[in-house]
C-alpha positions as CSV (number, residue, x, y, z in Angstrom):
1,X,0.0,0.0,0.0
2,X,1.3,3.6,-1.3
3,X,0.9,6.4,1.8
4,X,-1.5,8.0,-0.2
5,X,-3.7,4.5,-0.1
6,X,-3.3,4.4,3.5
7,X,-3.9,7.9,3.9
8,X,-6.9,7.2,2.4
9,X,-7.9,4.2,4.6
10,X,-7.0,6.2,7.7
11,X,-8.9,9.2,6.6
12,X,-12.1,6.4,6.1
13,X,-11.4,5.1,9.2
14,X,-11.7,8.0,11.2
15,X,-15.2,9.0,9.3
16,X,-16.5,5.8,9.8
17,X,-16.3,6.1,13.4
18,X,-17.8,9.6,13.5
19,X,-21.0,8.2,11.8
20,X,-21.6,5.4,13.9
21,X,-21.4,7.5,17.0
22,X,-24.2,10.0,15.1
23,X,-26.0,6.9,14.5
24,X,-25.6,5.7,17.7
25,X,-26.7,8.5,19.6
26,X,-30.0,8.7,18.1
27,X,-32.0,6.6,20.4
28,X,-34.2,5.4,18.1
29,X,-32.3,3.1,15.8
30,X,-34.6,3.1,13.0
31,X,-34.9,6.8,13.1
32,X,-30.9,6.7,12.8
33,X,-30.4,4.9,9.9
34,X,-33.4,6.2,8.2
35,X,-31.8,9.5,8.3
36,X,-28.4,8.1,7.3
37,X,-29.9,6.3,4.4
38,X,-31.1,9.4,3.2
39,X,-28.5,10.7,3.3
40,X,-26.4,8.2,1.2
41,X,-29.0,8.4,-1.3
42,X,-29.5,12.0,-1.5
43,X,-25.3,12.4,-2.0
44,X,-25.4,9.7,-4.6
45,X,-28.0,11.1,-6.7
46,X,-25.9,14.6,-6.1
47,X,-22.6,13.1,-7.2
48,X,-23.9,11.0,-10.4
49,X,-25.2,13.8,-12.8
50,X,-20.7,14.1,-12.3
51,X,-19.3,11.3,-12.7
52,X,-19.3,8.1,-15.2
53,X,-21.7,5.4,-14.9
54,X,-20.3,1.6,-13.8
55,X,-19.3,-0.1,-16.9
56,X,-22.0,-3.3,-17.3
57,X,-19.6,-5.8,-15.8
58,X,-19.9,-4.5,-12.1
59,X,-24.1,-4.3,-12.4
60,X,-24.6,-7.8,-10.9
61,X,-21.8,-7.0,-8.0
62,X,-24.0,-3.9,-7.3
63,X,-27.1,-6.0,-6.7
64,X,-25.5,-8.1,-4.5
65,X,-23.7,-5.1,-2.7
66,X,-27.0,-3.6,-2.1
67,X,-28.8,-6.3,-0.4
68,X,-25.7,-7.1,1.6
69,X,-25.6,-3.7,2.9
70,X,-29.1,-3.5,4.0
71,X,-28.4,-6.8,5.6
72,X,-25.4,-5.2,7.4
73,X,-27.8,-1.9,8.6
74,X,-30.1,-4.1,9.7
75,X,-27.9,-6.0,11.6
76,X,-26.0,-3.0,13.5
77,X,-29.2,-1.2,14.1
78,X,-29.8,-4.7,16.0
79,X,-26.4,-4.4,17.8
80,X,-26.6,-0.9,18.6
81,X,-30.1,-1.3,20.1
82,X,-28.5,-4.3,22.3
83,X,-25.0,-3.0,23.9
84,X,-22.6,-0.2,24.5
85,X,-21.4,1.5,21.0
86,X,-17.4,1.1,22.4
87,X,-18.4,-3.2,22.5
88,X,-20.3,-3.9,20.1
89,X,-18.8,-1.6,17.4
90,X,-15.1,-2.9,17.9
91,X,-16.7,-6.6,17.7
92,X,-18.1,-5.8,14.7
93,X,-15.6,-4.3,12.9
94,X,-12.6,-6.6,14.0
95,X,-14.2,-9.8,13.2
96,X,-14.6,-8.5,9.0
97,X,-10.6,-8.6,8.6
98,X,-10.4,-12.1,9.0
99,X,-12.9,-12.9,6.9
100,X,-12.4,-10.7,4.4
101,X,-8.7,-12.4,4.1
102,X,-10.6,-15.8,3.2
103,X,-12.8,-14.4,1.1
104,X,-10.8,-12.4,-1.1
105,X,-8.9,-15.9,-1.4
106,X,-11.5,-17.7,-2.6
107,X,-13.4,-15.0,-4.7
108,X,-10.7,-12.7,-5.9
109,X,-7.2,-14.5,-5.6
110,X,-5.9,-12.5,-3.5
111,X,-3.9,-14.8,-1.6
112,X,-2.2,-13.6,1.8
113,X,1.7,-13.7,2.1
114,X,2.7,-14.9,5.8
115,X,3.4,-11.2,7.2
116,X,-0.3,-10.2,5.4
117,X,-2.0,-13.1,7.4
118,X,0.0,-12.5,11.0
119,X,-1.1,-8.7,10.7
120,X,-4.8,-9.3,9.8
121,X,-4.4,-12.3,12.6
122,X,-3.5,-10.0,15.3
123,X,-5.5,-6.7,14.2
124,X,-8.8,-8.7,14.4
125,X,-8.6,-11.1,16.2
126,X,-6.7,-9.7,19.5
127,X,-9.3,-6.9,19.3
128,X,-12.8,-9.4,19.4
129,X,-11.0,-11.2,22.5
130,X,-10.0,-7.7,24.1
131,X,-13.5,-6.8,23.6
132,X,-15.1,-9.9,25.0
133,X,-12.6,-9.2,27.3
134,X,-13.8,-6.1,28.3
135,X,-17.5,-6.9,28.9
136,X,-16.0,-9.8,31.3
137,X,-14.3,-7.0,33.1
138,X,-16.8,-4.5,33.3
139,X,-18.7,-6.7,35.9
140,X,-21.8,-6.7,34.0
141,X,-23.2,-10.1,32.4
142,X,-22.2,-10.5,29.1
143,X,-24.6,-9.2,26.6
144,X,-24.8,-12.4,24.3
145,X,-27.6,-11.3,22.0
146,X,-25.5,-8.1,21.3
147,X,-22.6,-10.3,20.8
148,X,-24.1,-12.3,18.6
149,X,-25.4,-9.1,16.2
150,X,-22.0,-7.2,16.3
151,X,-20.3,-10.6,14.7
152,X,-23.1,-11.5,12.4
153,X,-22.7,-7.7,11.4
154,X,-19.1,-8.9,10.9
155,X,-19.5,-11.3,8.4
156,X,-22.0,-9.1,6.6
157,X,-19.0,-6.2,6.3
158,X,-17.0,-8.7,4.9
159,X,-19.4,-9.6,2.5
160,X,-20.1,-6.6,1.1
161,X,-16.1,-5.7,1.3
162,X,-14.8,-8.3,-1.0
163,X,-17.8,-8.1,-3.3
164,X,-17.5,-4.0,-3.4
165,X,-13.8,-4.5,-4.2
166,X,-14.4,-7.3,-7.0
167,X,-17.3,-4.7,-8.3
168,X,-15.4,-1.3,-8.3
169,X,-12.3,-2.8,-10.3
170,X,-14.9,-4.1,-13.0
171,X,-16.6,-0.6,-12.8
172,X,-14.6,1.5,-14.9
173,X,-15.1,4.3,-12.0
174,X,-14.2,4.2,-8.5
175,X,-16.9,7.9,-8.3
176,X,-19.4,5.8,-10.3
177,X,-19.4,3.5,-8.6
178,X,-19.7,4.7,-5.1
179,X,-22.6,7.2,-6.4
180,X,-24.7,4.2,-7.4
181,X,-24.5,2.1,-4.4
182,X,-25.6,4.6,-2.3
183,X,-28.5,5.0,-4.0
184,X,-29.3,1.3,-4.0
185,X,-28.3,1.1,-0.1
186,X,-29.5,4.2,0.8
187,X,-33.2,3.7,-0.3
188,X,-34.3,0.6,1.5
189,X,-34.7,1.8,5.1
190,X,-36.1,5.0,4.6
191,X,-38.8,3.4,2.2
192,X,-39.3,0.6,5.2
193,X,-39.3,3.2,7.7
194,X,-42.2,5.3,5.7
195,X,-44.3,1.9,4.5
196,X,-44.0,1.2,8.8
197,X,-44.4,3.9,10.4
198,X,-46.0,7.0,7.9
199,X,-46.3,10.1,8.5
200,X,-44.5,8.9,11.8
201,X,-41.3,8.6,10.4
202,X,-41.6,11.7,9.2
203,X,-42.2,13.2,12.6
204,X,-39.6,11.2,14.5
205,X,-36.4,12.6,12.1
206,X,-37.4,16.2,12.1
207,X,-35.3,16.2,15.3
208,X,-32.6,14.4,14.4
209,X,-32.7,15.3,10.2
210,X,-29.4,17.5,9.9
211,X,-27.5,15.4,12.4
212,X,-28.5,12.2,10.6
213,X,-27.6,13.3,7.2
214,X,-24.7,14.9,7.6
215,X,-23.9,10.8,8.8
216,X,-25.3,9.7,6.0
217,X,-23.1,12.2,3.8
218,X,-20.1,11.3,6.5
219,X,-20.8,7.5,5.5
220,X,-20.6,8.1,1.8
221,X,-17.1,9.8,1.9
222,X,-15.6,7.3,4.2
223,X,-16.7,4.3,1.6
224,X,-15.9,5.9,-1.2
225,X,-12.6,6.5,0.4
226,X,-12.4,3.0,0.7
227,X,-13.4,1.4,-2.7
228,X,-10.7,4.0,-4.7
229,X,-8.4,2.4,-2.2
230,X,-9.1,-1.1,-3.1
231,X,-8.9,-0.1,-7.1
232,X,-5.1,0.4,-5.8
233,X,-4.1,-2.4,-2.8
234,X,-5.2,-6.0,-1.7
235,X,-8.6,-5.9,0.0
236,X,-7.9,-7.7,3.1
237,X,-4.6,-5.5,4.4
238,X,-6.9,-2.7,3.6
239,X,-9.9,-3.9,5.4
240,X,-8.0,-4.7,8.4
241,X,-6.2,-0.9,8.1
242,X,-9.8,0.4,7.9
243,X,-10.6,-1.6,11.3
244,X,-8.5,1.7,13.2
245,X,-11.6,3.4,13.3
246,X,-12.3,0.5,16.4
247,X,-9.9,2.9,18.5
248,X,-11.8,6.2,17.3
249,X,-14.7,4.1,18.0
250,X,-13.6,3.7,21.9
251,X,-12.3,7.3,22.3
252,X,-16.2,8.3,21.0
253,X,-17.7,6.0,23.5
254,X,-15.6,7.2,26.3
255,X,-15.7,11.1,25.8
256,X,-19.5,11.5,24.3
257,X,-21.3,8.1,25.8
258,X,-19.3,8.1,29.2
259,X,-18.4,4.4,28.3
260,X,-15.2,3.2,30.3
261,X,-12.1,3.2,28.1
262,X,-9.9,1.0,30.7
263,X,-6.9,-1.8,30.0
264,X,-8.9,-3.5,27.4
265,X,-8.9,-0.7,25.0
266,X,-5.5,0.1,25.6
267,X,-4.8,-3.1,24.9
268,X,-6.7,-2.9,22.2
269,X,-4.8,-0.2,20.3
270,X,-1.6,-1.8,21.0
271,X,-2.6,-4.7,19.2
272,X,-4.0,-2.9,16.2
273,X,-0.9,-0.7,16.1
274,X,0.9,-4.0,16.2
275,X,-1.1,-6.2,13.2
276,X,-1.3,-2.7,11.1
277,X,2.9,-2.9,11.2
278,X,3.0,-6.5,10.3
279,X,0.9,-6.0,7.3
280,X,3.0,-2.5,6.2
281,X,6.1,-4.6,6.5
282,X,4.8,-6.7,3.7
283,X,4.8,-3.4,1.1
C-alpha cells in the first residue's frame, strides 16, 4: 500500500467512526439509519449527474452489494439497540478482517503472504478477545444477544467488502461506482421506515434530520474513500487498516457516551498498532 492508499484508509477510518457515534446516539435506531440512508441516497444522486456510470460488468456486484448492505444496517441497528457502541462496534468491525482475508482468497485471488496473514491475525482477532474481554471486566453479564449481532454484522462487512472491491475494479469508476450504491443502499430503510411507520417517520427525524444526514453524507465519503483504495491495494490489508476506526470508536464511546475506556482498549490499540505494522512490512 502507497501512503496515499493508507492515507486514504486512515482518513475512512476515522469517518466511519464519526457516523456510527451519530447513528448511535440517536436513540431510536430506525430513526438513525433512516436519516443516514437518506442521506447516502441524497449524495449519490448529487454526485452521479458528475461522474461516469459503472461499466455493465460491475451491475450484478451492485445488486448483491445492495442487499448485503441492507443486511449489514439491519444488523448494527440490532447491535446498537443491544450494547454499548465502544463493545459492540469494535466486535463488529474486528471480526470483518479475518474474513475478508478468506474471502478475497477464494473469490478474488488474492492470496495472503505470511506477514499479510500474521497482521490481519493479530488486528482482528486480539481486538474481538480484548472486547469480549472487556465486557467480562466490566462486571456486567455478558450481553450475548448483542454479541451475537455485532459478529453476524461482521461477516456481513466482509461480505459486502470483498464483493464491493471485486465490483469497483470491474466498474470503470471508483466515483461511479460509489454514487450508485448509495442509492441502492441508501433507499431501503427510509422506504421501510415510511411503509411502517408513515407520517410517523416523518415526525420522529425532524429532530434528528441535519445530524442524521450529515452521517449519512459522512458515510458516503468514508466508503468511497475506501473502494478508490481497493482499485489500488489488496482488500484484506486494507480492510484490516480500515478496522483503526475501532480505537476512534472507543475514544467516541468514552468522551460523548461516558463508556469506560480501561486496559482492554489500551490493549486494544496496542494490538492494532501491532497487526497494522505487520501487514505495512509486507509493502
Amino acid at each position: 500500500m502507497t501512503p496515499l492508499v493508507i492515507a486514504a484508509v486512515l482518513a475512512a477510518a476515522v469517518t466511519h467512526a464519526g457516523w456510527n457515534a451519530i447513528a448511535h446516539g440517536i436513540r431510536d435506531q430506525l430513526t438513525a439509519f433512516t436519516l443516514v440512508g437518506a442521506g447516502n441516497c441524497l449524495g449519490g444522486l448529487a454526485v452521479m449527474p458528475f461522474v461516469p456510470a459503472p461499466d455493465a460488468a460491475s451491475w450484478p456486484y451492485l445488486a448483491v452489494s445492495g442487499v448485503l448492505h441492507v443486511l449489514y444496517m439491519a444488523l448494527l441497528m440490532r447491535s446498537f439497540s443491544l450494547g454499548d457502541f465502544g463493545q459492540a462496534y469494535p466486535i463488529a468491525r474486528g471480526t470483518a478482517p479475518l474474513a475478508v482475508t478468506v474471502l478475497a482468497a477464494v473469490l478474488a485471488g488474492e492470496l495472503p503472504d505470511g506477514w499479510q496473514l500474521a497482521g490481519v491475525a493479530v488486528a482482528s482477532t486480539g481486538l474481538v478477545g480484548v472486547a469480549l474481554w472487556g465486557i467480562k471486566g466490566s462486571g456486567a453479564p455478558p450481553q450475548w444477544p448483542a454479541i451475537g449481532a455485532a459478529a453476524a454484522t461482521g461477516l456481513a462487512i466482509a461480505g459486502y467488502t470483498v464483493v464491493d472491491g471485486m465490483g469497483v475494479r470491474a466498474s470503470g469508476s471508483s466515483l461511479g461506482f460509489t454514487a450508485w450504491l448509495m442509492v441502492l443502499e441508501g433507499l431501503p430503510v427510509p422506504l421501510y421506515a415510511l411503509a411502517v411507520r408513515k407520517r410517523a417517520a416523518l415526525a420522529a427525524a425532524r429532530p434528528y434530520a441535519v445530524r442524521g444526514l450529515f452521517g449519512g453524507l459522512m458515510s458516503m465519503l468514508a466508503y468511497g474513500l475506501v473502494l478508490w483504495a481497493q482499485t489500488r491495494g489488496r482488500m484484506a490489508p486494507i480492510a484490516a487498516l480500515r478496522e483503526s476506526s475501532i480505537i476512534v470508536g472507543a475514544a467516541i464511546g468514552t468522551l460523548l457516551f461516558k463508556e469506560r475506556f480501561g486496559a482492554p482498549r489500551v490493549a486494544a490499540a496496542a494490538l492494532l498498532v501491532a497487526g497494522i505494522g505487520l501487514m505495512l512490512h509486507a509493502g
